[in-house]
Every structure is written in C-alpha cells, then in structure tokens.
C-alpha positions, 0 to 999 in steps of 0.5 A, a space after each residue: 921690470 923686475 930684476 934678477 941677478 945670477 951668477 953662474 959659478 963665480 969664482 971669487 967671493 970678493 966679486 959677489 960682495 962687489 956685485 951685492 953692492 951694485 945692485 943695491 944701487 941699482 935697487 935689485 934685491 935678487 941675486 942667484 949664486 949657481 954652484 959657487 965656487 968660493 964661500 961668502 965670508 968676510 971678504 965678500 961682506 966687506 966688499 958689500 958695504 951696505 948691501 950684507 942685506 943683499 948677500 943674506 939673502 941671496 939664494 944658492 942653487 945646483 943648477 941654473 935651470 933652477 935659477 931660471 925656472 919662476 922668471 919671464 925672461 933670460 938673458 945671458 952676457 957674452 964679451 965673445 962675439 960672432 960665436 953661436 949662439 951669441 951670433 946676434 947678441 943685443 947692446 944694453 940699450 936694445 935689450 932694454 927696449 926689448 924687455 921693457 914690457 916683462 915681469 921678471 928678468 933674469 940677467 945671467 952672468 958667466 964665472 970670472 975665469 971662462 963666461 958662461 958655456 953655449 949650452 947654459 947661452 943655449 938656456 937664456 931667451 936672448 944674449 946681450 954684450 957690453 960695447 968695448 975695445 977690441 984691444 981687451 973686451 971682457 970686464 971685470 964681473 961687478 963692472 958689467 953688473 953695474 953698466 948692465 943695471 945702469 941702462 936697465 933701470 936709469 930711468 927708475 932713479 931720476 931725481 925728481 927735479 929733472 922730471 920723469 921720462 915722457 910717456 908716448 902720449 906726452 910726445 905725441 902731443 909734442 909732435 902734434 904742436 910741431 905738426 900744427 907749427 908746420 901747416 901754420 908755415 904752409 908745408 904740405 902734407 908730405 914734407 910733414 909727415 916726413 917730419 913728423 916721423 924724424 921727431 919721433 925717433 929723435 925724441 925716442 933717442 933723446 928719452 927726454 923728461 915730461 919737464 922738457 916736452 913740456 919747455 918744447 911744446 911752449 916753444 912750439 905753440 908761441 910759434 904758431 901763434 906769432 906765425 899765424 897772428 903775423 899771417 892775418 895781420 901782417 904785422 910780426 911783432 908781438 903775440 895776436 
C-alpha cells in the first residue's frame, strides 16, 4: 500500500512541519496541502526537522478533488461519530485490513479548527476514527497522522531480528501441525475443525512473525511425535 497524506485546509503551518515529520517516520513521502490557510516558513521547517525534504515537496491543490483524482482509494478521519456520513466509521486496525490490498491510498484529514465538511466526508470511499476518551475525542492534527500511519504501516518497520510477519500460508501450516497434534490425540473431527478455526483467528489477531509460527510449529510436531512414539509403545519418555 502506497500512502497519501492530504490535509484539507490546515490552519497552522507549525502542524504540517509536525506532520512532515511523522510521515517521514513512517517513510510516507506525499503530502497534499488543500487551500492552506497558513504559509510554509520558518516554523513549519523547524517543526520539520529531518523531514524539510517532505515539505519541498509537498504538492498545493485548490480542491480536494484535485488531491484525490490519481489515488485507489479515500479515506476520511472524523473524532465525530454517529453523524452521516461518519455513521459506521472503521478503527484504524479495520481500516488496515480493509485496504491492505490497494495501491495508493489517500488519508484525509480535516483543519484544526472544525474537521472536514460531510461533503468533502461525502468525497472519500470510507471514513476511519481514532478510539478516545469521551471526555475529549479530537486530537492534536500530527497526533492522528502518526497513530493512523502507525497502524497502517507497523508491519513495513519491523526489525529484522523479530522477523517479519507470517504470510497465510506460514499459518496454515502451523495450523496443519496442531491439527496433526489433534488426531495423534484422538480428537474427532468435529472438535478439530472447531479448533482449527479458534487458532485462525488467534493468530490473525496475534500478527505474529515467521520467527514465532516457526518457534510454535517445533512445539507442535515434538508433541506429536512424543504423543505417537508413547502410543506405539507405551513408553512416555524420550522421542521414538
């Protein structure tokens, strides 16, 4: 997935150096500025830091329409919910799952002041809020660049020593071996398929790393093998 970062009129110059910033973090390089209000100067390249190459090139635009005319896929934030057409919006981990198969993505952020109009809402194919107290929902503009490019690219920064996330088919044959560990134990078919189906969510919400399934799936088979060595035999201790 590619990113996009627009931000509809931001009122302050000093939040899109902050927010040139997260995104370099994050390693996002477009930022889309829709009727700035607030010239780039001195403030917004010191809020920058490291990232002045971010604001160079960011790209001003009159209209949003113009900010979204090339992307796969819109997204608008909204702190405001139950409202149309923010009535159903999605959580940042849902909207990752959601968009993980796109091209380029867009995610749309509204001026300090207000949040974005339900017509420009109206513009965006899916509408995403950040999850905060009741007692004060909005955040700070860069604050909701970085939790939202956080969740949506976590995966992409990894170091390498913890491994890199499992595919589909790295869990299947973890869940393969526990299924094989299952019918060595005697279960029927019907408590393992209700099994199987427990480990596959768990372990779409555990987004574990190829290093675990791998640590897991060892388990798993020296199991069988002790549990099947102890059936042919008799004997529990050590490996057949």
């Amino acid at each position: 997935m590619e990113i996009r970062v627009v931000l509809v009129e931001p009122k302050y110059d000093g939040n899109v150096g902050h927010v040139a910033r997260v995104m370099k973090n994050f390693g996002v390089k477009e930022l889309f500025l829709v009727r700035p209000r607030a010239e780039l100067g001195e403030v917004s390249i010191a809020r920058a830091m490291h990232a002045v190459d971010v604001l160079e090139r960011a790209r001003i635009v009159s209209t949003l329409e113009e900010a979204l005319e090339d992307v796969e896929a819109a997204v608008a934030t909204t702190a405001v919910l139950g409202s149309t057409p923010a009535r159903n919006p999605l959580t940042p981990w849902e909207a990752r799952e959601q968009l993980a198969d796109h091209g380029k993505v867009a995610l749309v952020f509204g001026p300090e002041d207000r949040g974005l109009r339900t017509w420009e809402i109206e513009l965006c194919d899916a509408t995403v809020f950040i999850p905060t107290s009741e007692e004060y929902r909005s955040m700070n503009l860069s604050h909701a660049v970085a939790v939202l490019l956080y969740e949506l690219t976590k995966d992409e920064h990894v170091p390498e020593r913890y491994g890199r996330p499992a595919t589909k088919r790295e869990k299947e044959v973890l869940v393969g071996a526990l299924d094989r560990l299952m019918r060595a134990l005697g279960i029927d078919e019907v408590r393992r398929g209700n099994v199987r189906t427990t480990f596959r969510r768990f372990l779409a919400r555990a987004r574990c790393t190829d290093k675990e399934v791998k640590a897991l799936l060892w388990i798993l088979e020296k199991a069988r093998r002790r549990v099947e060595g102890y059936s042919r035999s008799g004997d529990p201790g050590g490996d057949p």
